[in-house]
C-alpha positions in Angstrom: -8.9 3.9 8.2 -8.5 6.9 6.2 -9.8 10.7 6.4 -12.7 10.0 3.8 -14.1 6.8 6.0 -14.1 9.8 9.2 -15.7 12.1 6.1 -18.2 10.0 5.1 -19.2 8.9 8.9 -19.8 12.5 9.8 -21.8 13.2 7.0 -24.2 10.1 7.4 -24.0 11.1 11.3 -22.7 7.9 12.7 -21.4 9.3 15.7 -19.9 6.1 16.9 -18.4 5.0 13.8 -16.9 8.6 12.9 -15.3 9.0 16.7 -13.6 5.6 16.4 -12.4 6.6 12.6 -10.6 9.7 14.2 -9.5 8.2 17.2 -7.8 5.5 14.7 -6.5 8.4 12.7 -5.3 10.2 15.5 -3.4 6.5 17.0 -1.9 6.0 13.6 -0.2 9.7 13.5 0.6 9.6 17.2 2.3 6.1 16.5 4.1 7.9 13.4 5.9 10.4 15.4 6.6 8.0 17.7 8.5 5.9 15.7 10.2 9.1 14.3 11.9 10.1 17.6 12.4 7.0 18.2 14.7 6.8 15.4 16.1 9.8 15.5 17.3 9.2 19.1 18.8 5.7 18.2 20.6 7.2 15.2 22.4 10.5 18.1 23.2 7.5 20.3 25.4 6.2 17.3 27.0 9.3 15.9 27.2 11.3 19.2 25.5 13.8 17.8 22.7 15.3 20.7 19.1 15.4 19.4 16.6 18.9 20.7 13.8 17.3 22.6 10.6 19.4 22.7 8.7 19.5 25.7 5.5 18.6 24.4 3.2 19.0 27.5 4.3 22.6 27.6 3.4 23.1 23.9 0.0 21.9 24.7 -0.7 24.1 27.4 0.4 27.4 25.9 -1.7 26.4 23.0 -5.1 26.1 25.2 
């Protein structure tokens, strides 16, 4: 699914159609950054080198 498909949903107001298009969205990017830490955790383990690790429950909170 891309952007447009969750575009084009909301404008034709499927409801159902446009919540699962951004709840696929926001999977995919969740999945992304995921994978991302996940990599750059495996890659300090090899050189030594210590990764920051944000506290991303805090984040939220102080955003709300």
């Amino acid at each position: 699914m891309d952007v447009s498909n969750f575009i084009n949903s909301v404008a034709t107001g499927n409801a159902i159609e446009a919540k699962e298009s951004l709840n696929d969205l926001l999977s995919a990017r969740a999945f992304e950054a995921l994978d991302t830490k996940k990599t750059e955790l495996a890659q300090s383990l090899f050189t030594g080198k210590e990764v920051e690790v944000q506290d991303t429950e805090e984040t939220e909170t102080e955003a709300e």
